[in-house]
mmJSON file of the N, C-alpha and C atoms, coordinates in Angstrom:
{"data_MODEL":{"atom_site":{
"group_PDB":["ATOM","ATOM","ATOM","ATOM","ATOM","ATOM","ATOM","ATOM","ATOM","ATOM","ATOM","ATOM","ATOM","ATOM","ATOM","ATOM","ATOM","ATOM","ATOM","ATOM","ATOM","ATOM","ATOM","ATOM","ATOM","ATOM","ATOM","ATOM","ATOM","ATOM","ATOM","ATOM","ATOM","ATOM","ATOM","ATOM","ATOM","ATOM","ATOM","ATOM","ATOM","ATOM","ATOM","ATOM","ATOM","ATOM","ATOM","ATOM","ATOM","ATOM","ATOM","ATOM","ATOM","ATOM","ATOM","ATOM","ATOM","ATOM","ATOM","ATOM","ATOM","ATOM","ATOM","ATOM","ATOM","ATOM","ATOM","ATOM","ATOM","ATOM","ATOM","ATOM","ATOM","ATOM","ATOM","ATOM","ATOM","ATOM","ATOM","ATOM","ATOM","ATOM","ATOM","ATOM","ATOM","ATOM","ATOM","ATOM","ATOM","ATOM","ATOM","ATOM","ATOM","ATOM","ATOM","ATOM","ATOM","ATOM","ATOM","ATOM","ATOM","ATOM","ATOM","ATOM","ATOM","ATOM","ATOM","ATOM","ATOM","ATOM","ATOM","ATOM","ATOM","ATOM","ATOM","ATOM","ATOM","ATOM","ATOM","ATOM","ATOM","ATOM","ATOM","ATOM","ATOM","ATOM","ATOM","ATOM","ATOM","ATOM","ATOM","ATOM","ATOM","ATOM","ATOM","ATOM","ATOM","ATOM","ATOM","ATOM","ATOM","ATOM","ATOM","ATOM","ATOM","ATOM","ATOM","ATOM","ATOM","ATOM","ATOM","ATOM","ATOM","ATOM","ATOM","ATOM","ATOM","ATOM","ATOM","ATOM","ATOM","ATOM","ATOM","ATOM","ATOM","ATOM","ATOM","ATOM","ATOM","ATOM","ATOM","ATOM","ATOM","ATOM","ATOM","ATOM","ATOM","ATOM","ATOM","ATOM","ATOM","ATOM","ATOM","ATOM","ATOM","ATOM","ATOM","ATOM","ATOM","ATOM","ATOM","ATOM","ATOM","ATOM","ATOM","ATOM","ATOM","ATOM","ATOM","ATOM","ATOM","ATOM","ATOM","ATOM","ATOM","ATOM","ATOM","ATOM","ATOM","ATOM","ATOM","ATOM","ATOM","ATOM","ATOM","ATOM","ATOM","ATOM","ATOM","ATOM","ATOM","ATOM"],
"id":[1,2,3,4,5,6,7,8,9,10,11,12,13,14,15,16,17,18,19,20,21,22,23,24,25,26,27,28,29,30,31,32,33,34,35,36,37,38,39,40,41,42,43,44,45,46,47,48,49,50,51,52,53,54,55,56,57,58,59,60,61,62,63,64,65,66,67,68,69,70,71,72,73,74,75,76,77,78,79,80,81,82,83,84,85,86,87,88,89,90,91,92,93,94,95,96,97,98,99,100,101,102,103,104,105,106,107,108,109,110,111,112,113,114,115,116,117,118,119,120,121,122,123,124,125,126,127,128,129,130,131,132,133,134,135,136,137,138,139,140,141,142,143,144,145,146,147,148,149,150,151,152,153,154,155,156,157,158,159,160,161,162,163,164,165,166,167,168,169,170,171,172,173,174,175,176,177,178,179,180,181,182,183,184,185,186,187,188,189,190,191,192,193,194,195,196,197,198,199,200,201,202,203,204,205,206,207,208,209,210,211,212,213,214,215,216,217,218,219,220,221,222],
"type_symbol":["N","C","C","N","C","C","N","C","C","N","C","C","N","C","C","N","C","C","N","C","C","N","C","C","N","C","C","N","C","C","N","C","C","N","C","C","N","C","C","N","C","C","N","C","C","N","C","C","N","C","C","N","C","C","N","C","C","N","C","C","N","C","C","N","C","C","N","C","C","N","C","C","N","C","C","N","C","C","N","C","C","N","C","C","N","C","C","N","C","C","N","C","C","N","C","C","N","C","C","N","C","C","N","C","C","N","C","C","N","C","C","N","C","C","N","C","C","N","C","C","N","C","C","N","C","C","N","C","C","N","C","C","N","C","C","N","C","C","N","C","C","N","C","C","N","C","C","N","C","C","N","C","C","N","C","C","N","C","C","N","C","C","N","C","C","N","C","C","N","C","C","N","C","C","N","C","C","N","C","C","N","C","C","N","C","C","N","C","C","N","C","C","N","C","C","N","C","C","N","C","C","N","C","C","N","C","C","N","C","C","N","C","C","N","C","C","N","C","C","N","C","C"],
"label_atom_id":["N","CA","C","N","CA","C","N","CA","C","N","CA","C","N","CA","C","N","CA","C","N","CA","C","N","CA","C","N","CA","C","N","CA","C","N","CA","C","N","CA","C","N","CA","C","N","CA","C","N","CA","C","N","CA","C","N","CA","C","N","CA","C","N","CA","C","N","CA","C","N","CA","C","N","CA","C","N","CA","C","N","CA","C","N","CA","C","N","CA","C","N","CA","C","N","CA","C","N","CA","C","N","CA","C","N","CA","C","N","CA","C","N","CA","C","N","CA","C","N","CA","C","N","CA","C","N","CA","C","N","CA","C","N","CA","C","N","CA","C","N","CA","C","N","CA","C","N","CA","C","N","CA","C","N","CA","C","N","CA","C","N","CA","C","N","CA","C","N","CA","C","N","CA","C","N","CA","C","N","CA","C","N","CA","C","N","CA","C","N","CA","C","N","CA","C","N","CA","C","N","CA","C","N","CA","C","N","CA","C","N","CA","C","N","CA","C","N","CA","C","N","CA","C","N","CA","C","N","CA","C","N","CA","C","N","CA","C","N","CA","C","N","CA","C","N","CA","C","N","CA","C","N","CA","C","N","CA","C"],
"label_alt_id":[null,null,null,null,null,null,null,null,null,null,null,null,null,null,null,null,null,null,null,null,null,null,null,null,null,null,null,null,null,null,null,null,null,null,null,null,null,null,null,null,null,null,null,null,null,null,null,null,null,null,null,null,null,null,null,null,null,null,null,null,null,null,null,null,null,null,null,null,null,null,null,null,null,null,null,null,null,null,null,null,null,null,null,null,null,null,null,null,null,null,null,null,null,null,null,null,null,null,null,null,null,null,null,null,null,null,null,null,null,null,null,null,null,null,null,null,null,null,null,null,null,null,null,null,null,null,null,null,null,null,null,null,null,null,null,null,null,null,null,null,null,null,null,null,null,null,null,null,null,null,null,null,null,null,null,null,null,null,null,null,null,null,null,null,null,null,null,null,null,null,null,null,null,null,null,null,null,null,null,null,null,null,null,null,null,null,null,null,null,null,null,null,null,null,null,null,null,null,null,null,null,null,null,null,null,null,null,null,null,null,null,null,null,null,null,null,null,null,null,null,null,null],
"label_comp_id":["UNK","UNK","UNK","UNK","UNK","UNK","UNK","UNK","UNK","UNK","UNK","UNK","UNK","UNK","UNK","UNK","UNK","UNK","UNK","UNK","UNK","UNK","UNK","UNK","UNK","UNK","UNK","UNK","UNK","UNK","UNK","UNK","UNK","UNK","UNK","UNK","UNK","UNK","UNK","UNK","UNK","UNK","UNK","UNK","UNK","UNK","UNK","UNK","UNK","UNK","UNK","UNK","UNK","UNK","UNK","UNK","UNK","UNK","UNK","UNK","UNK","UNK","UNK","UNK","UNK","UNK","UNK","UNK","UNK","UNK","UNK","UNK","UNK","UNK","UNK","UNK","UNK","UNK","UNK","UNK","UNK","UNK","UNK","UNK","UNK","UNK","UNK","UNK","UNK","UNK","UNK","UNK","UNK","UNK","UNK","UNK","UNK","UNK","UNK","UNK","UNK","UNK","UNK","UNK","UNK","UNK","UNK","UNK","UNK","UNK","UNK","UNK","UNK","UNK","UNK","UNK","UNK","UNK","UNK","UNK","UNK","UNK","UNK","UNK","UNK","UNK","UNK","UNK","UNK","UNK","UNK","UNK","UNK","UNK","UNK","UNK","UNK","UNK","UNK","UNK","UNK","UNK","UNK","UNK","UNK","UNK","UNK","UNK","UNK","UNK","UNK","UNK","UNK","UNK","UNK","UNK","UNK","UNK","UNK","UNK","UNK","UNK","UNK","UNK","UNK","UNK","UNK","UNK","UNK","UNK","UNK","UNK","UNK","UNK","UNK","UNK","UNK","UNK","UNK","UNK","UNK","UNK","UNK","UNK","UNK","UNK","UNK","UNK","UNK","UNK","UNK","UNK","UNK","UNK","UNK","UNK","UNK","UNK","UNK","UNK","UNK","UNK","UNK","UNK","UNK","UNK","UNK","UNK","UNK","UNK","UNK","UNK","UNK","UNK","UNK","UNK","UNK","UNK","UNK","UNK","UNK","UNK"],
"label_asym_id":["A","A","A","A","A","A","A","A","A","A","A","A","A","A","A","A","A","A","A","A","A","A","A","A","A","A","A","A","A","A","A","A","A","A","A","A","A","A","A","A","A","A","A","A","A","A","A","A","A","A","A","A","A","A","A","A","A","A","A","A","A","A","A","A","A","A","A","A","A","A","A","A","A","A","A","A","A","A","A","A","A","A","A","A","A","A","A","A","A","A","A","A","A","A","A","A","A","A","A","A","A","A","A","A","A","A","A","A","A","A","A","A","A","A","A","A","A","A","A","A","A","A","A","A","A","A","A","A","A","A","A","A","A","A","A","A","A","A","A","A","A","A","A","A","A","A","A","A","A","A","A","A","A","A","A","A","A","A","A","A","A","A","A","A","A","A","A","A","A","A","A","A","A","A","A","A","A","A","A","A","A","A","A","A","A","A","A","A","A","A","A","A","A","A","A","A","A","A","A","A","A","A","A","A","A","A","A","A","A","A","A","A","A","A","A","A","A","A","A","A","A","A"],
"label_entity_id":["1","1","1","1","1","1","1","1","1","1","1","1","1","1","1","1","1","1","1","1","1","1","1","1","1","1","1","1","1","1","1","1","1","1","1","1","1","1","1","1","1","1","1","1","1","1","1","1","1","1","1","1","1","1","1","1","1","1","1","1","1","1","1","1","1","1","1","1","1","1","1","1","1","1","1","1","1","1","1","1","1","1","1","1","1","1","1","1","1","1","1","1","1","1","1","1","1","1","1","1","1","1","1","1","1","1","1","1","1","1","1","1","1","1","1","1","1","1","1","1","1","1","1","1","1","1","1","1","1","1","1","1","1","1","1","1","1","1","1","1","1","1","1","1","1","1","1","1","1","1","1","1","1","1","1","1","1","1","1","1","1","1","1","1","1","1","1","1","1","1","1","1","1","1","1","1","1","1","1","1","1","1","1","1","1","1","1","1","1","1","1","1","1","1","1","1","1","1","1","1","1","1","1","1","1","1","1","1","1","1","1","1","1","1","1","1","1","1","1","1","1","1"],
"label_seq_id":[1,1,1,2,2,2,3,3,3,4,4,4,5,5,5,6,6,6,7,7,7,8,8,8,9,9,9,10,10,10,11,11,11,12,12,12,13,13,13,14,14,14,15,15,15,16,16,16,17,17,17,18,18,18,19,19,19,20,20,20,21,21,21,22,22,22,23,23,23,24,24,24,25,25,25,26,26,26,27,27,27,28,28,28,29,29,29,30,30,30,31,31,31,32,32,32,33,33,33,34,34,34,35,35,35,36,36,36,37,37,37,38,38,38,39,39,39,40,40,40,41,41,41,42,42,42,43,43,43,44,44,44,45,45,45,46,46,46,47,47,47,48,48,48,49,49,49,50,50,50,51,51,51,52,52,52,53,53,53,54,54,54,55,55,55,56,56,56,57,57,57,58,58,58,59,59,59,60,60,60,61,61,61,62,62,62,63,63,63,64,64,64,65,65,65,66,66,66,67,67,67,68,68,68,69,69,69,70,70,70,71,71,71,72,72,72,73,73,73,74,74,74],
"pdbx_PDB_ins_code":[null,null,null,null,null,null,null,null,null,null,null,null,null,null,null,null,null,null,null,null,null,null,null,null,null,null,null,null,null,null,null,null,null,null,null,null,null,null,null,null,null,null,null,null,null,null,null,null,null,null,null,null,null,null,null,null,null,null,null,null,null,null,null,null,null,null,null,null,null,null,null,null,null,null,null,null,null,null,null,null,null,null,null,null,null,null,null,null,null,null,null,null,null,null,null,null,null,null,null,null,null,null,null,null,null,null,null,null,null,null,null,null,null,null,null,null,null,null,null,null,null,null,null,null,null,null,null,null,null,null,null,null,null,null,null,null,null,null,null,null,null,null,null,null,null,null,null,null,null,null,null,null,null,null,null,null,null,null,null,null,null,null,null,null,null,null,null,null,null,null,null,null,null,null,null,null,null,null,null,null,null,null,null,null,null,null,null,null,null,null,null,null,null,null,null,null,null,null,null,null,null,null,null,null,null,null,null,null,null,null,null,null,null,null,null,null,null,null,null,null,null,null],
"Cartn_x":[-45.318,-43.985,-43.194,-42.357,-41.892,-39.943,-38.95,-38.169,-36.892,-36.555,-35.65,-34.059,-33.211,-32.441,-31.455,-30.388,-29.258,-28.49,-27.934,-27.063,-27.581,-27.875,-27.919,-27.491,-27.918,-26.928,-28.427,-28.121,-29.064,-29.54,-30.571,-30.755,-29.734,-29.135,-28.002,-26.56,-26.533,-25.309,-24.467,-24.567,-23.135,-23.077,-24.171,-24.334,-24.601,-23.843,-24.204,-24.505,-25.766,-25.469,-25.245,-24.213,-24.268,-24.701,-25.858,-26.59,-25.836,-25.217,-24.772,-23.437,-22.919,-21.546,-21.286,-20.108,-19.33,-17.853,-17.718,-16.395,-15.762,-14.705,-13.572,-12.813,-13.36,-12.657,-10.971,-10.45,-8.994,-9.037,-7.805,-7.543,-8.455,-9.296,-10.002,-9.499,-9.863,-9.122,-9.938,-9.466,-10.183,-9.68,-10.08,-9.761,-10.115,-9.776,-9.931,-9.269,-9.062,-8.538,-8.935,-9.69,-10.127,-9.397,-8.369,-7.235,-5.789,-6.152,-4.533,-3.529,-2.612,-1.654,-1.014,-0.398,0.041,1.114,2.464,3.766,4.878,5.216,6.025,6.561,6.606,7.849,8.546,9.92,10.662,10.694,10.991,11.788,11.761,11.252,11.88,14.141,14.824,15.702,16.07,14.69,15.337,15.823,16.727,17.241,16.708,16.274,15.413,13.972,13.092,12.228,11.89,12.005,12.264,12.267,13.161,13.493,12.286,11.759,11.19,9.159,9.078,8.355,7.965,9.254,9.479,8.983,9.457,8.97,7.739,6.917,5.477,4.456,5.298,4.073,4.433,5.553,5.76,4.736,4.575,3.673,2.16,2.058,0.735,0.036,1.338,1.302,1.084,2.069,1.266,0.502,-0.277,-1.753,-2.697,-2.469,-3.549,-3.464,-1.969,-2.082,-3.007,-2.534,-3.385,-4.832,-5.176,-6.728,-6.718,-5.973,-6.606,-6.832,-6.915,-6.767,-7.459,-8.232,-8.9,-8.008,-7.731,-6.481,-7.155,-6.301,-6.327,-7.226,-8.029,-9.035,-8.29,-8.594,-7.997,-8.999],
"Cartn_y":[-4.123,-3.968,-3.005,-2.353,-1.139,-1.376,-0.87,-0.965,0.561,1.146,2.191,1.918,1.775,1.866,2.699,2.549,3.594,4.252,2.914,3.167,3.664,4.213,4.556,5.305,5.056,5.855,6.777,8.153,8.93,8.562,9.14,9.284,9.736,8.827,9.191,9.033,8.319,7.915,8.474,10.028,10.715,11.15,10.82,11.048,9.569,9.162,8.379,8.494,7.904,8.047,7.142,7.194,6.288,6.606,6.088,6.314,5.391,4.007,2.899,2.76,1.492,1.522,0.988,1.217,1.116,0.047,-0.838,-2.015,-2.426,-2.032,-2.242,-3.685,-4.028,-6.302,-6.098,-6.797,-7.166,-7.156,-6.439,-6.618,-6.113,-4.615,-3.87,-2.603,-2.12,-1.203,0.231,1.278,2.651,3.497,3.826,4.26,5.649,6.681,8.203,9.067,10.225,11.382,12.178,11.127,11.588,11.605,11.076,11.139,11.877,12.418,13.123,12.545,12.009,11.971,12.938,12.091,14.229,13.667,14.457,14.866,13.5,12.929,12.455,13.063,12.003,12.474,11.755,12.265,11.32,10.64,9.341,8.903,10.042,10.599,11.227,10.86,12.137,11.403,12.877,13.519,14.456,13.601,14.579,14.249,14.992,15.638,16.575,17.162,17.633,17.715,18.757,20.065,21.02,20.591,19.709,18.86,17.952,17.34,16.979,17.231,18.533,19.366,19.644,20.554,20.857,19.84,18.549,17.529,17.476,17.009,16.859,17.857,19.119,20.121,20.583,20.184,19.712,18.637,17.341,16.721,17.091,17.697,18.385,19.133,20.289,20.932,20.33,18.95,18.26,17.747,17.277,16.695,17.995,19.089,20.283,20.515,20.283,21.131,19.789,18.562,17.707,17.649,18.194,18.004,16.818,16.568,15.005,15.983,16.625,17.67,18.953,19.289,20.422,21.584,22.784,23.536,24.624,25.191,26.282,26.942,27.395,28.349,29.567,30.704,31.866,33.031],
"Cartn_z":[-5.344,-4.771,-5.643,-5.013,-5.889,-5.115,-6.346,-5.523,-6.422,-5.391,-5.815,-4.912,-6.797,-6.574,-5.949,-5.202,-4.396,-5.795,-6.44,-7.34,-9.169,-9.519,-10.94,-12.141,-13.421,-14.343,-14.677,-15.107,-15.555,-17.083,-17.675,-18.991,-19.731,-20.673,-21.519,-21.046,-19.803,-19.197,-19.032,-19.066,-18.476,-17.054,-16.098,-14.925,-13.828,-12.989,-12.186,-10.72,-10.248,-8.653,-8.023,-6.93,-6.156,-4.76,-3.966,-2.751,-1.623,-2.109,-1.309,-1.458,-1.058,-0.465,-1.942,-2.535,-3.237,-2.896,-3.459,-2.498,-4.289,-3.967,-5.017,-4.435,-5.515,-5.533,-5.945,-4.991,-5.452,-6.661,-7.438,-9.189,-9.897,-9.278,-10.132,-11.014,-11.557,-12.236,-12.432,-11.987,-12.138,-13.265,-14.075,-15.088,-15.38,-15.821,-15.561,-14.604,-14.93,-14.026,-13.026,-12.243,-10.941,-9.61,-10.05,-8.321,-8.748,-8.021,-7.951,-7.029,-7.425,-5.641,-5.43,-4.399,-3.431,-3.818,-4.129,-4.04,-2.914,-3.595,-2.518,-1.352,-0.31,1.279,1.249,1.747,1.466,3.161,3.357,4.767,5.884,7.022,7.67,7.587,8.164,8.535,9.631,10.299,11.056,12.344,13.225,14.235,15.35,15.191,16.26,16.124,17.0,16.908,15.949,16.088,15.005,13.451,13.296,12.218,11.664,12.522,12.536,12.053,12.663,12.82,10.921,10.612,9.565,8.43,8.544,7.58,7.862,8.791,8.485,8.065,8.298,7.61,6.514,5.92,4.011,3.977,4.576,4.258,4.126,5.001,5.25,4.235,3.502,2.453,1.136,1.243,-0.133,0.222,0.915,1.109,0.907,1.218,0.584,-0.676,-1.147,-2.816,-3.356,-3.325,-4.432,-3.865,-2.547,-2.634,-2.145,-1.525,-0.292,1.009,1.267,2.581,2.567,3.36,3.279,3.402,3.172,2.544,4.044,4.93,6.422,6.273,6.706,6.653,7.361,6.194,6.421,7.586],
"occupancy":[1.0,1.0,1.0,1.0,1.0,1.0,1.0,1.0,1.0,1.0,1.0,1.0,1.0,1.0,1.0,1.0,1.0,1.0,1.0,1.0,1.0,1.0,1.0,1.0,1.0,1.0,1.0,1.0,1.0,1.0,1.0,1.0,1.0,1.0,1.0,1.0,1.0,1.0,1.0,1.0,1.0,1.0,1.0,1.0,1.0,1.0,1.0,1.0,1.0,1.0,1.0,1.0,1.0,1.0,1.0,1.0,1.0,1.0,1.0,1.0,1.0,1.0,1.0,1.0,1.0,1.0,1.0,1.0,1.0,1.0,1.0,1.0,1.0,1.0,1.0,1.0,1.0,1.0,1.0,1.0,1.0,1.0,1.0,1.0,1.0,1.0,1.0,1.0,1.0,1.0,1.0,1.0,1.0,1.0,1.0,1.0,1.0,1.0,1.0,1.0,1.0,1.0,1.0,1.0,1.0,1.0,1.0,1.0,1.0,1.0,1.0,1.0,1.0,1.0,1.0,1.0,1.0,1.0,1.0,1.0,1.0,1.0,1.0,1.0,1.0,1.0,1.0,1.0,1.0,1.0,1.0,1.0,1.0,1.0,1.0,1.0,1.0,1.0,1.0,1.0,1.0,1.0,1.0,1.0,1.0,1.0,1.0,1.0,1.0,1.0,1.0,1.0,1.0,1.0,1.0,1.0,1.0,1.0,1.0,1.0,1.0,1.0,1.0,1.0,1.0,1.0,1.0,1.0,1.0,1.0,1.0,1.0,1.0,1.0,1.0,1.0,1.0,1.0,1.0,1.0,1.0,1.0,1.0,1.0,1.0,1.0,1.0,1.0,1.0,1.0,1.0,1.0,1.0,1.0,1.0,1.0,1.0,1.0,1.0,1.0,1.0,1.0,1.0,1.0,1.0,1.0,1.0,1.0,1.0,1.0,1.0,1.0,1.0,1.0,1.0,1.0,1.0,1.0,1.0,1.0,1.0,1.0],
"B_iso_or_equiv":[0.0,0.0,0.0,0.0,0.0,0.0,0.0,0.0,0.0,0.0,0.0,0.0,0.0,0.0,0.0,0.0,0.0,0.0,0.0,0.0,0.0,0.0,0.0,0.0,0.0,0.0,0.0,0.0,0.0,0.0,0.0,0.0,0.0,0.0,0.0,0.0,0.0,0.0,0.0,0.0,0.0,0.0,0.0,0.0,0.0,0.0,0.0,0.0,0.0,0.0,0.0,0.0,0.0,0.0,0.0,0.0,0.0,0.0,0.0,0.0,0.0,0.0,0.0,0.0,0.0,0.0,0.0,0.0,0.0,0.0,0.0,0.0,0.0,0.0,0.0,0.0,0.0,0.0,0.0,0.0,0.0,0.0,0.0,0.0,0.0,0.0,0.0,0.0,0.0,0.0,0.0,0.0,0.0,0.0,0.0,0.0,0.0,0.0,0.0,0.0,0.0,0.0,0.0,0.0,0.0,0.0,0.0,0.0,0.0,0.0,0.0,0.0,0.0,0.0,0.0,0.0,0.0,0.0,0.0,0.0,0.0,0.0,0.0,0.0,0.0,0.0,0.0,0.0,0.0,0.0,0.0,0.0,0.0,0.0,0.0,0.0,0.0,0.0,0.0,0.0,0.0,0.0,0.0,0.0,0.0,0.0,0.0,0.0,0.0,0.0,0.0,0.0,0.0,0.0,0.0,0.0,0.0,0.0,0.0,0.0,0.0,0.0,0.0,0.0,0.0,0.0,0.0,0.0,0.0,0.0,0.0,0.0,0.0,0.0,0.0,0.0,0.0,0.0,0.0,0.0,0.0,0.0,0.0,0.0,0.0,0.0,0.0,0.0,0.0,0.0,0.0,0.0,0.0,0.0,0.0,0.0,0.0,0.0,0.0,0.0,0.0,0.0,0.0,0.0,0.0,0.0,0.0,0.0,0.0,0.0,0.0,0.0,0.0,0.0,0.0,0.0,0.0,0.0,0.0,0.0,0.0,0.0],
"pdbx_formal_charge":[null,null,null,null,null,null,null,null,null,null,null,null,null,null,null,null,null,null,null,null,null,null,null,null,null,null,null,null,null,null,null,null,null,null,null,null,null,null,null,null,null,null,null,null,null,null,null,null,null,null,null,null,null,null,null,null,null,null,null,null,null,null,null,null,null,null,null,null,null,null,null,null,null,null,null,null,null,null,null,null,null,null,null,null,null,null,null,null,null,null,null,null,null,null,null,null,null,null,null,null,null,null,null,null,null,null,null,null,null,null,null,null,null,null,null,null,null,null,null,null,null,null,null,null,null,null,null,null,null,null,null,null,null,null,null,null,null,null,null,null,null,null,null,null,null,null,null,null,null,null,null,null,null,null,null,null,null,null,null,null,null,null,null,null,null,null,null,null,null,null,null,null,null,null,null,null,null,null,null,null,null,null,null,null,null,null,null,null,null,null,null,null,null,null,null,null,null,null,null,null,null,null,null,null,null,null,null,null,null,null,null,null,null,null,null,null,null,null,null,null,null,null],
"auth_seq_id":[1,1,1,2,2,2,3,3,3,4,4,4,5,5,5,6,6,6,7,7,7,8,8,8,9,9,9,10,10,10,11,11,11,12,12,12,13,13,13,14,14,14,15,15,15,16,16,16,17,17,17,18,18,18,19,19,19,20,20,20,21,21,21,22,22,22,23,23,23,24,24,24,25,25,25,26,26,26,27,27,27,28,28,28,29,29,29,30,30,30,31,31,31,32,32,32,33,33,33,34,34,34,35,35,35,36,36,36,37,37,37,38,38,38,39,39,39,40,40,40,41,41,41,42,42,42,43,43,43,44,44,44,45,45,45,46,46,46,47,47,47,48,48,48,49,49,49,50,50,50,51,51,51,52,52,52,53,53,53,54,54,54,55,55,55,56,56,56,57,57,57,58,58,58,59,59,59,60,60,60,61,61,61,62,62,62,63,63,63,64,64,64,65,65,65,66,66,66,67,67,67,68,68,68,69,69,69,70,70,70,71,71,71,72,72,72,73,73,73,74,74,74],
"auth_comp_id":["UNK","UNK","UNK","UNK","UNK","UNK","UNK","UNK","UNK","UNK","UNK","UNK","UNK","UNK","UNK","UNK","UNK","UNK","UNK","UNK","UNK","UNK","UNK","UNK","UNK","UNK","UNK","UNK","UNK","UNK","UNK","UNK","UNK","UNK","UNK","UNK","UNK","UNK","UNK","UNK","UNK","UNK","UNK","UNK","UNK","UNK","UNK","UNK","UNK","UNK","UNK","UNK","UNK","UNK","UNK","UNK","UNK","UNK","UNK","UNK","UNK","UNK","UNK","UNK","UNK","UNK","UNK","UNK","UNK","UNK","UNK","UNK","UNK","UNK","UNK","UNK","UNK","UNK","UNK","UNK","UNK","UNK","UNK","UNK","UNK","UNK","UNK","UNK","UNK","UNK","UNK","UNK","UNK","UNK","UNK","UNK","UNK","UNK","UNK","UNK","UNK","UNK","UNK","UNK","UNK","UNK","UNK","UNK","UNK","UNK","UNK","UNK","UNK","UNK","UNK","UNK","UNK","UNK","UNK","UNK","UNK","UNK","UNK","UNK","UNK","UNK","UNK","UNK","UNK","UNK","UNK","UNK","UNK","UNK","UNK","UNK","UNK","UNK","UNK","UNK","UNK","UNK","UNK","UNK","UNK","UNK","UNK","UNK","UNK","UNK","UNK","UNK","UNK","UNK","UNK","UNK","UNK","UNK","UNK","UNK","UNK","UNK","UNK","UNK","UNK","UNK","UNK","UNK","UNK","UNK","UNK","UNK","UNK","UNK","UNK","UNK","UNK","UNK","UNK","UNK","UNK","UNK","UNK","UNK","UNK","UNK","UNK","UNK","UNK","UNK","UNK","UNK","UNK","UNK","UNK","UNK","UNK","UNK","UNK","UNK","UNK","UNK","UNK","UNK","UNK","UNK","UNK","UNK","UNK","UNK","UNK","UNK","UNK","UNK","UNK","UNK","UNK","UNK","UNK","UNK","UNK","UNK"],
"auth_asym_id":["A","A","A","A","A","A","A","A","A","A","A","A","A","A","A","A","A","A","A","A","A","A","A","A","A","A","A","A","A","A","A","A","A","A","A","A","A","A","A","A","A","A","A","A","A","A","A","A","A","A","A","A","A","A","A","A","A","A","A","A","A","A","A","A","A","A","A","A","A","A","A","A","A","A","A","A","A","A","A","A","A","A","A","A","A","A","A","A","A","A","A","A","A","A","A","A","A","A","A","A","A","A","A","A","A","A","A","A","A","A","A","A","A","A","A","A","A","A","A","A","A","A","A","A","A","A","A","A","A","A","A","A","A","A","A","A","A","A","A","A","A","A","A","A","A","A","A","A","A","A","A","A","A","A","A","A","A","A","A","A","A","A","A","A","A","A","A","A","A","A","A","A","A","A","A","A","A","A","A","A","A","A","A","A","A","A","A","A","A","A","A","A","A","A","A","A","A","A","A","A","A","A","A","A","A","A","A","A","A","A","A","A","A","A","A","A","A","A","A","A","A","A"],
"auth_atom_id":["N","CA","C","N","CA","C","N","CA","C","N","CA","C","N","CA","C","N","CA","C","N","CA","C","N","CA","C","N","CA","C","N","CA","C","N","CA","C","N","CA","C","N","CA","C","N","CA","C","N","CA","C","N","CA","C","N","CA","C","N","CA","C","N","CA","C","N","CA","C","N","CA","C","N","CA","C","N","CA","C","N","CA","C","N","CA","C","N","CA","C","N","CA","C","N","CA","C","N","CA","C","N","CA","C","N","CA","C","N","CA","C","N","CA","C","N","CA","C","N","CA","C","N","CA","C","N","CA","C","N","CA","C","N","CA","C","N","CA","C","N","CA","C","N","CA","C","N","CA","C","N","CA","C","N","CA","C","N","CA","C","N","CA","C","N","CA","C","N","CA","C","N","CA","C","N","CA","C","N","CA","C","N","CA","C","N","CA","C","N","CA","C","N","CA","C","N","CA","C","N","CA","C","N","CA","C","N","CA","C","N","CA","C","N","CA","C","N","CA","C","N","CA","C","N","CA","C","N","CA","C","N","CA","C","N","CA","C","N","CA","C","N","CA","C","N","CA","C","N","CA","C","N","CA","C","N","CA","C"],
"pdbx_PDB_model_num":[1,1,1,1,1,1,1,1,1,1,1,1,1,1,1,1,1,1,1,1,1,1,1,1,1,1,1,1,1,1,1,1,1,1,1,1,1,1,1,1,1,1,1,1,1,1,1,1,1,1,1,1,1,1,1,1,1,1,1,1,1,1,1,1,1,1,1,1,1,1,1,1,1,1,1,1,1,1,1,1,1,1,1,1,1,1,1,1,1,1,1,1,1,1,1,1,1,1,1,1,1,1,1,1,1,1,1,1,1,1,1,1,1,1,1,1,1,1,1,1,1,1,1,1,1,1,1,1,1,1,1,1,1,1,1,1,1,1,1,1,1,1,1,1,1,1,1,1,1,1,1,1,1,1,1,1,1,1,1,1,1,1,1,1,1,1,1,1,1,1,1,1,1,1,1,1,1,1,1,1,1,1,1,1,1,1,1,1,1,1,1,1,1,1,1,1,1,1,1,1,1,1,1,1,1,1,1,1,1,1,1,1,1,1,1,1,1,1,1,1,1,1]
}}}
């Protein structure tokens, strides 16, 4: 019987793979500089559509700069 793991650390532990699902338990903790968040939005408070318009593609814009968002293809 032979069995290969999804998940492993390489020789010398600076490389890991993960092949399988990954599930973060209530009250876990991630540690390192791997997430960026995007830029706050504030509340909409437009009144019109235009207005409106305008705020979500500020949102949009910070979801590309930090890299949660794939950035327009030119």
């Amino acid at each position: 019987m032979s069995y290969n793991a999804k998940n492993y650390t390489e020789q010398g532990g600076d490389v890991t793979h993960f092949g399988g699902k990954v599930i973060f338990e209530e009250g876990c903790e991630v540690e390192g500089n791997s997430f960026t968040p995007a830029e706050n939005q504030a509340d909409s408070t437009a009144t019109t559509v235009a207005a409106l318009k305008d705020e979500f593609n500020a949102l949009l814009t910070k979801l590309k700069t930090a890299g949660l968002m794939a950035a327009d293809e030119e």
